[in-house]
KOLKEFI-890807 format. One record per residue (C-alpha): x, y, z. Coordinates in nm, 3 decimals, always signed. Layout:
<sites>
[[X Y Z]]
...
</sites>
This chain:
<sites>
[[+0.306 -2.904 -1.932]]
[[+0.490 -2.839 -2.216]]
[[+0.341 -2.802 -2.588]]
[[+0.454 -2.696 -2.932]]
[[+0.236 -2.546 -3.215]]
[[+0.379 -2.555 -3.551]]
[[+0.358 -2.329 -3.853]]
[[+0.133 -2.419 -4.120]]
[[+0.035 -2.182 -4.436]]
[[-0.119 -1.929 -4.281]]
[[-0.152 -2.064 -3.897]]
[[-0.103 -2.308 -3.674]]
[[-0.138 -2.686 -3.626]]
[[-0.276 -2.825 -3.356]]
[[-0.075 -2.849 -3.070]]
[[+0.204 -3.051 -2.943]]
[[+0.276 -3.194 -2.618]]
[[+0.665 -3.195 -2.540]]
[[+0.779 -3.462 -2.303]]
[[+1.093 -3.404 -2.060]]
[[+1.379 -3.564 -2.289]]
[[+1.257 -3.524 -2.607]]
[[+1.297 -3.270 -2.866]]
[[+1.127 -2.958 -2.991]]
[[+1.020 -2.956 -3.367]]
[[+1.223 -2.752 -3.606]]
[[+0.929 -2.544 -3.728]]
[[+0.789 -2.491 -3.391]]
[[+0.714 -2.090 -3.387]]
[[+0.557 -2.121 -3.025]]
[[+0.670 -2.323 -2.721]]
[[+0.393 -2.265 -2.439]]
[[+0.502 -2.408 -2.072]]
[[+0.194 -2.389 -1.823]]
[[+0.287 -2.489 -1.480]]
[[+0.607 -2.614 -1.544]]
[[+0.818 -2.865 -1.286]]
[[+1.163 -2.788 -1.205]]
[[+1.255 -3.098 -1.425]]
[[+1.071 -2.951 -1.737]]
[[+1.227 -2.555 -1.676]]
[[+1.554 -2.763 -1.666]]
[[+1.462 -2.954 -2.003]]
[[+1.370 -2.642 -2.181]]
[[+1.694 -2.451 -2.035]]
[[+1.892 -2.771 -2.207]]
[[+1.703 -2.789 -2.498]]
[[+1.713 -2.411 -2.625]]
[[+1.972 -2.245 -2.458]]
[[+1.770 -2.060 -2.201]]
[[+1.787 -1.980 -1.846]]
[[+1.382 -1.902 -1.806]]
[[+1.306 -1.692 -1.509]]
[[+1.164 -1.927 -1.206]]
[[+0.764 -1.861 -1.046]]
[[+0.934 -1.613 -0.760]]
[[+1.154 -1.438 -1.023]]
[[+0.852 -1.374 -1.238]]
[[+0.696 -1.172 -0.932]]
[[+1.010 -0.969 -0.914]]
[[+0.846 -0.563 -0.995]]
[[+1.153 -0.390 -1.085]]
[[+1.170 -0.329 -1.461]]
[[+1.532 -0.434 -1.453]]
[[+1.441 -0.794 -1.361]]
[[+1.132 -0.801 -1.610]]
[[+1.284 -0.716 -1.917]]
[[+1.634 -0.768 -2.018]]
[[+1.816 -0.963 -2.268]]
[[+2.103 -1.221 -2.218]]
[[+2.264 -1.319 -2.585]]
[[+2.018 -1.315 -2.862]]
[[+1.716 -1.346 -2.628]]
[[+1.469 -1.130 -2.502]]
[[+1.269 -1.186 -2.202]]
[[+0.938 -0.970 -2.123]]
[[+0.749 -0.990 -1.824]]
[[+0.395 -0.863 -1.826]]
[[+0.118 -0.917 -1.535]]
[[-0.207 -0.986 -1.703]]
[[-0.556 -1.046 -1.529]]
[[-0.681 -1.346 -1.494]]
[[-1.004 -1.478 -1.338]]
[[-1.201 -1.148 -1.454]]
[[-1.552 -1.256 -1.473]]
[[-1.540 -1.412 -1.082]]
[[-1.538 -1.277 -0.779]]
[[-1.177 -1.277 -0.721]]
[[-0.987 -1.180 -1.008]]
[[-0.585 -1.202 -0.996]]
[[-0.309 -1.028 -1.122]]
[[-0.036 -1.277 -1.250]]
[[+0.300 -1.228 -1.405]]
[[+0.366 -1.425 -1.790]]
[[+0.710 -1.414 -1.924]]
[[+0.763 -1.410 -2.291]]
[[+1.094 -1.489 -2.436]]
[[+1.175 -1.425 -2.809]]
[[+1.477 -1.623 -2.884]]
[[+1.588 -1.617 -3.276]]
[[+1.243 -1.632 -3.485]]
[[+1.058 -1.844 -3.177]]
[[+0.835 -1.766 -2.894]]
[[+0.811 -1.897 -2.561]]
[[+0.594 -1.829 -2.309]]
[[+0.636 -1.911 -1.902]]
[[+0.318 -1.871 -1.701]]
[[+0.148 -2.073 -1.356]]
[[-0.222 -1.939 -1.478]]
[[-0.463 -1.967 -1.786]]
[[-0.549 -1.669 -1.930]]
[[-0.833 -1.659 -2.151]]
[[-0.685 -1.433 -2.404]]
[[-0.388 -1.747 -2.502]]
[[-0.666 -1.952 -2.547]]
[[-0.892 -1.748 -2.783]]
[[-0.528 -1.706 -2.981]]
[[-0.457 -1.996 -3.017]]
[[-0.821 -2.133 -3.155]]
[[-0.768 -1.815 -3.346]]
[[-0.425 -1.938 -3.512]]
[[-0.563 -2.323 -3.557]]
[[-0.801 -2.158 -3.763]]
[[-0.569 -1.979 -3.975]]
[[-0.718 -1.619 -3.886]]
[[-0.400 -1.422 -3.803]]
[[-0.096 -1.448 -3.922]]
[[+0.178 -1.718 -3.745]]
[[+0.510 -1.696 -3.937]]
[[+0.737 -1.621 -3.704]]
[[+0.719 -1.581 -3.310]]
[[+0.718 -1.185 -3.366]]
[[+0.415 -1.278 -3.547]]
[[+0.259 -1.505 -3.235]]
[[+0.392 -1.265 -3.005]]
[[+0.178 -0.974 -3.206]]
[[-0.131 -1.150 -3.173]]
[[-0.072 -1.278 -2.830]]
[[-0.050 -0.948 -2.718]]
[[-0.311 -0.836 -2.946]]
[[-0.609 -1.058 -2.757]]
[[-0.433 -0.995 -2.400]]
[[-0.546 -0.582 -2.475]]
[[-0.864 -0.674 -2.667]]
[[-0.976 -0.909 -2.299]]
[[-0.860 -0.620 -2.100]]
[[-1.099 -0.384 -2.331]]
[[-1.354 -0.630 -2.232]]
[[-1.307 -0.577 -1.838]]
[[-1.278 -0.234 -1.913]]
[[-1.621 -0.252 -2.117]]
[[-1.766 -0.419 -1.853]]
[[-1.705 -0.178 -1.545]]
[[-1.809 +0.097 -1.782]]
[[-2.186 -0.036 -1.781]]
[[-2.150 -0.144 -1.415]]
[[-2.085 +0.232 -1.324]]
[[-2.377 +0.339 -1.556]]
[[-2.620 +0.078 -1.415]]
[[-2.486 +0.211 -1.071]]
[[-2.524 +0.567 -1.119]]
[[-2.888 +0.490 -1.264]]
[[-2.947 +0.287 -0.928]]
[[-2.830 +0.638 -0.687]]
[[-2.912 +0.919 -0.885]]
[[-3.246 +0.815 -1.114]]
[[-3.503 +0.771 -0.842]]
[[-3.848 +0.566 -1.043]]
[[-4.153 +0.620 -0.867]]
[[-4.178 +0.303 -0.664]]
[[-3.830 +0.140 -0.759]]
[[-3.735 +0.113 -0.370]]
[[-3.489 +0.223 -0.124]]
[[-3.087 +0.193 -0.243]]
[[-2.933 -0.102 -0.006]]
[[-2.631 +0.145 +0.002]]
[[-2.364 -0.110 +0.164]]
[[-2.441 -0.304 -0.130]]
[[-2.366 -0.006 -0.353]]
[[-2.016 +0.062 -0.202]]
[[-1.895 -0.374 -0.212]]
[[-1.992 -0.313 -0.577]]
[[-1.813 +0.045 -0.643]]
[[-1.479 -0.146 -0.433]]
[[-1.521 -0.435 -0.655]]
[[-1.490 -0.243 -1.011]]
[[-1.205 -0.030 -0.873]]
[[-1.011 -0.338 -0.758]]
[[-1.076 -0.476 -1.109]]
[[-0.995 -0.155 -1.304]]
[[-0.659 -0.092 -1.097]]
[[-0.570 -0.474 -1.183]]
[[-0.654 -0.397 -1.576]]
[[-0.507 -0.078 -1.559]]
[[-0.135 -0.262 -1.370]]
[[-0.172 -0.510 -1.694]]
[[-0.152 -0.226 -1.948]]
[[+0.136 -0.026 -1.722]]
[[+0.368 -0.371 -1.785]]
[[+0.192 -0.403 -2.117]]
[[+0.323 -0.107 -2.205]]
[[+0.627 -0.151 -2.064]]
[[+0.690 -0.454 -2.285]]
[[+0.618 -0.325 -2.605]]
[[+0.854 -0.017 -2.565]]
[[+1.175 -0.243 -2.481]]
[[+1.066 -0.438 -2.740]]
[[+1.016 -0.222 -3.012]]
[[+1.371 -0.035 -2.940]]
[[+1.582 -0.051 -3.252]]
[[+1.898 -0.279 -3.197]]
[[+2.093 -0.441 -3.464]]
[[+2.056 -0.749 -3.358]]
[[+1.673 -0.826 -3.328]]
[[+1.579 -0.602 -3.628]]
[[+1.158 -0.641 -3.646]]
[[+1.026 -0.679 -3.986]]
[[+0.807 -0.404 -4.115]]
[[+0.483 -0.573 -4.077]]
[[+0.518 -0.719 -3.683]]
[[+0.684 -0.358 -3.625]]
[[+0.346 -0.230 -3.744]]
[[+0.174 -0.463 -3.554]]
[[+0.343 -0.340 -3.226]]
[[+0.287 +0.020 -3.303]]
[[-0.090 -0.092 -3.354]]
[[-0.130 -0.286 -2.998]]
[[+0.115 +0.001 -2.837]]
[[-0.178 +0.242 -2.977]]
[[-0.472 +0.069 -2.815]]
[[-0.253 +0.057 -2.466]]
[[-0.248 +0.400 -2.488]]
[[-0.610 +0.434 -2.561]]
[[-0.716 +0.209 -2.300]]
[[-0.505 +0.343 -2.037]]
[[-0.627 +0.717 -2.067]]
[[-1.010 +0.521 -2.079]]
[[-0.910 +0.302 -1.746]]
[[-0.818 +0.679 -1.577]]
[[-1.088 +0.816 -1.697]]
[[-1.292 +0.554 -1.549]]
[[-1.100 +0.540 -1.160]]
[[-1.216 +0.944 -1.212]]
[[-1.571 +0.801 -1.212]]
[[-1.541 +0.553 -0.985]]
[[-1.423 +0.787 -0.736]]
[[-1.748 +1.041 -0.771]]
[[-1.909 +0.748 -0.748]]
[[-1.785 +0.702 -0.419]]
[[-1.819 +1.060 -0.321]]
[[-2.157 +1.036 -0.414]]
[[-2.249 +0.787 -0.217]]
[[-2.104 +0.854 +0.072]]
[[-2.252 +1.226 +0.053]]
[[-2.612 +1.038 +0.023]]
[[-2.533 +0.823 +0.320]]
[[-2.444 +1.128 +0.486]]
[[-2.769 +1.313 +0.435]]
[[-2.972 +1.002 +0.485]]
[[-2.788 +0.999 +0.847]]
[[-2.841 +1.403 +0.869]]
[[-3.180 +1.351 +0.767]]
[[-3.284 +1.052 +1.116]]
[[-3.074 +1.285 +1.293]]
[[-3.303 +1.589 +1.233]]
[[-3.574 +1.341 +1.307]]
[[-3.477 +1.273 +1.621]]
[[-3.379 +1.636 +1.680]]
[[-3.712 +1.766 +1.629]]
[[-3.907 +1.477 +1.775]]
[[-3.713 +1.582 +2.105]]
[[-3.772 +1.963 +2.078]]
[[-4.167 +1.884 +2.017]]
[[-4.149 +1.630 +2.337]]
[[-3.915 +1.910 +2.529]]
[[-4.269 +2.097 +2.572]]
[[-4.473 +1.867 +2.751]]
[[-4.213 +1.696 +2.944]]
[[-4.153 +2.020 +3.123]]
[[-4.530 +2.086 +3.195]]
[[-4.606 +1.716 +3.388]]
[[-4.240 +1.723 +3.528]]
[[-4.301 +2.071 +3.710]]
[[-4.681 +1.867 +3.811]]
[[-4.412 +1.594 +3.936]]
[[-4.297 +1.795 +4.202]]
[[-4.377 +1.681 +4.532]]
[[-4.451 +2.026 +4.729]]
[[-4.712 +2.045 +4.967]]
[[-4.863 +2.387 +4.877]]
[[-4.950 +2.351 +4.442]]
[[-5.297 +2.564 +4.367]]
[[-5.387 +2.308 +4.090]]
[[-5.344 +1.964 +4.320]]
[[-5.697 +2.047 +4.474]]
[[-5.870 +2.169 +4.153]]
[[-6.093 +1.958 +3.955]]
[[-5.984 +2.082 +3.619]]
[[-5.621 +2.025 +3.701]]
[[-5.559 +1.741 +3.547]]
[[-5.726 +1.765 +3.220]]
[[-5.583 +2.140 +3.226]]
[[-5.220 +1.970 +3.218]]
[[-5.280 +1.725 +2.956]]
[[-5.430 +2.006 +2.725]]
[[-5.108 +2.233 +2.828]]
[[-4.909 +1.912 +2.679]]
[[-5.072 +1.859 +2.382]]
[[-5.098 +2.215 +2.297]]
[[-4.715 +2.292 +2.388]]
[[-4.627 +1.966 +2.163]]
[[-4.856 +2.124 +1.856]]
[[-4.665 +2.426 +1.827]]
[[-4.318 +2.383 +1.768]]
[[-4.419 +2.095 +1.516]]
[[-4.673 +2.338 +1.358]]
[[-4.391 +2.615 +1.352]]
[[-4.123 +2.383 +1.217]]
[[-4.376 +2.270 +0.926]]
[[-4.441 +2.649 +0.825]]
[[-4.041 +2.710 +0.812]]
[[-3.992 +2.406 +0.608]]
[[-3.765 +2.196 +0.871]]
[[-3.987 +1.897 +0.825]]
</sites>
């Protein structure tokens, strides 16, 4: 699908659906094509002069392939996150090509950052002049969502760490496999958010390289310094938070350690108070003819009180040294 949103004041107009063989509006600042056909990539090549990058070139990871500029255009390729508040988030690639004062945009997902813009622009909020100025803002709620994810795995880890380490009188025991699914999950989803802001970054810097030729005015180039400011803030924070993440990790899997160590000395010292008593009735076991205590009356209850008392001791002894 192709559509159009044109200029108005301040904003935008609501938007335009392009058909294959018909024509873009002059004042048409933004050109959006979400999972394009072959037929309409070959209409918008046609129509504007393009040769837009196809789905499997859009996957392509070297930087040489994702930005570059043929003619007068530019084309960026950034991977963004999409999916974020489901189980299975994805990492997909969007293309952005600035050609003259117009954007276009190339992508096989929906973000939710192009819609929020673009209710943003209808409603004259930001400022939608030029493409530079669509791209700004574009970019601008693509960081501001991946603050959001970032946000959010933030006060998972707290609400984790409050789960291992603050123990409440009657809270229960920690279901520790579910612990580590969760600890995987918000490092998957911070490495994907913290790929977006690598080609995020990326993007902005081959952008906002001074050339003759596609010469930024002052306030877009202010507006890139501003969104290439909060890339750099967010990618120290998403670092800072795969540090956490992994003593997380270490932490747990140090607790389900001693939980293990701690059944293990269970069994160890249920055996060693057992050890005792098994000797005593196997050595009565034994099947010689000549034993003083097979013809005494007190025999038997003499071996059960050798039991009990040789199973008292060693737990007695390991309670005084504090093994139990």
């Amino acid at each position: 699908m192709i559509t159009a949103y044109i200029r108005e004041k301040s904003g935008l107009l609501n938007p335009v659906t392009i058909e294959v063989g018909g024509s873009f509006p002059e004042e048409a600042v933004w050109i959006d094509c979400l999972e394009p056909t072959k037929e309409e990539e070959r209409f918008v090549d046609e129509a504007l002069g393009l040769d837009v990058p196809t789905e499997e070139e859009m996957q392509e990871i070297e930087v040489s392939s994702r930005l570059y500029q043929e003619g007068s255009a530019l084309y960026m390729t950034a991977t963004m996150l999409t999916r974020a508040d489901t189980t299975n988030p994805e990492s997909v690639p969007v293309t952005f090509v600035m050609t003259g004062h117009r954007l276009l945009t190339l992508r096989y997902a929906e973000p939710l950052p192009f819609r929020v813009y673009a209710a943003k622009a209808r409603r004259h909020v930001t400022p939608c002049m030029s493409g530079e100025d669509v791209l700004v803002g574009l970019l601008d709620a693509i960081v501001d969502r991946i603050a959001d994810i970032l946000e959010r795995v933030q006060a998972e880890l707290d609400n984790l760490s409050r789960e291992i380490f603050v123990r409440e009188p009657g809270y229960g025991k920690v279901n520790f496999n579910e612990v580590l699914r969760r600890v995987g999950r918000n490092y998957a989803l911070n490495s994907q958010a913290r790929e977006s802001l690598v080609s995020l970054a990326r993007l902005l810097s081959f952008i906002s390289r001074p050339t003759e030729e596609n010469k930024l005015p002052k306030a877009v180039d202010r507006g890139f310094k501003t969104v290439s400011r909060d890339v750099a803030a967010l990618s120290d924070h998403a670092s800072f938070l795969v540090n956490n993440i992994n003593f997380m990790l270490d932490a747990t899997l140090g607790l389900i350690s001693s939980e293990q160590n701690g059944i293990i000395k269970i069994f160890s010292v249920a055996a060693v108070v057992f050890l005792p008593p098994t000797l005593i009735a196997s050595m009565y076991g034994m099947n010689f003819k000549f034993m003083p205590e097979l013809s005494w009356s007190f025999g038997y209850p003499m071996a059960l009180c050798l039991m009990v008392v040789s199973a008292i001791l060693p737990y007695y002894f390991f309670k005084r040294r504090g093994w139990l």
